[in-house]
Each structure stands twice: as C-alpha cells, then as structure tokens.
N, C-alpha and C positions, 0 to 999 in steps of 0.2 A: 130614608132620610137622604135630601140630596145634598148637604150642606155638606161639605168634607172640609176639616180645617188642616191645616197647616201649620210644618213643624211640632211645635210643642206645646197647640193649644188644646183645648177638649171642647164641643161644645155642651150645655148643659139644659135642662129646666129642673126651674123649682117647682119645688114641690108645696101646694099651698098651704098658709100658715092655719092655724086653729080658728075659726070663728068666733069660741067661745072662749072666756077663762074657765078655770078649775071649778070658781065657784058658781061656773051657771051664767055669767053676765057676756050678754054678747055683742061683740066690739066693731063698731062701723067700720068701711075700708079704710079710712086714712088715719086710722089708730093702729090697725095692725102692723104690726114690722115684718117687713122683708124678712122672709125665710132665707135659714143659710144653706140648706138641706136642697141637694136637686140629683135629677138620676141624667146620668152620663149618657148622651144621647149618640154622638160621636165621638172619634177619637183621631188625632192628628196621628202620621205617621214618626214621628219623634225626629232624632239627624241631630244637626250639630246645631247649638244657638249659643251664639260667642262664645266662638273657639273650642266648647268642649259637647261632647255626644249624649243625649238626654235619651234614655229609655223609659219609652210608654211606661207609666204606672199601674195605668185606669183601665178598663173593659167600659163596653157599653153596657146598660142595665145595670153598673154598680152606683148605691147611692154614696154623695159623696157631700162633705162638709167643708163651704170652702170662704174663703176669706171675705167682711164683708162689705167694702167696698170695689174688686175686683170685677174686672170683664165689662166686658162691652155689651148691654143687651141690645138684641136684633130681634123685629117683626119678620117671620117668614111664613105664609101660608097661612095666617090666620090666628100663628101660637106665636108663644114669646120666648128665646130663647135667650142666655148668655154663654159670651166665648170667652174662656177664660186663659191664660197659660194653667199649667201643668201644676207650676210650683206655687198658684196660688189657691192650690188644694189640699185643705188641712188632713184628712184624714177620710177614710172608706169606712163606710160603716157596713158592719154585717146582720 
C-alpha cells in the first residue's frame, strides 16, 4: 500500500454488503446500504492532535466497524478506499 496517512487517521475498505436478504430476494445496487464493516488497510503513525497524544488502536488486517457517515472516500489504483480518523471507529471485531 502506498497510501500512508497521517496522524491519527487509518485508511480503510469496506467490505461489500450482502447481495441478498435472508429470505432469498436479491437487492439491486442502489438498494443496498453502505456497509459499516471494512478491514484496516493502513495505519497513521498516531502523535499529538489538539494538544493531547493519541495512541494507534488499529493494526492493519483488523476488521473494524466504524461510524456511518465518516471519512473521506478516495479512488486509488483502481479500488475505493476511506480515510477515517481514529476516533471514528466504533469497535474491532474479532
């Protein structure tokens, strides 16, 4: 990855949403909702953002669930990425 973000961002991709519902019916693209779910592609070096010192959370390869109208998404290479800060990542999943 060449993208290296800054500070106490991460960048991310989602992870795509289901095609289908539970019950079998399956749903054109502009019915599905944005997945909140994406695995951590990179990871900012963390430092100081207003005034106080923010320590990396995230690894790369973890997937993570994060806020959902956050982050900036970016075309690079062909894929789609989003750059998020830190703190608008709700939770790591295992």
């Amino acid at each position: 990855m060449n993208i290296k973000p800054l500070g106490d961002r991460v960048v991310i991709k989602r992870i795509e949403a289901e095609e289908k519902t539970k019950s079998g019916i399956v749903l054109p693209g502009q019915a599905k909702e944005q997945p909140q779910i994406a695995e951590v592609v990179a990871v900012g070096p963390g430092g100081f953002v207003d005034g106080k010192e923010v320590k990396m959370e995230v690894e790369v390869g973890q997937t993570v669930i994060f806020s959902k109208y956050a982050g900036t998404e970016i075309k690079y290479e062909g894929e789609e990425y989003t750059i998020i800060s830190q703190k608008d990542i709700l939770a790591i999943v295992s």
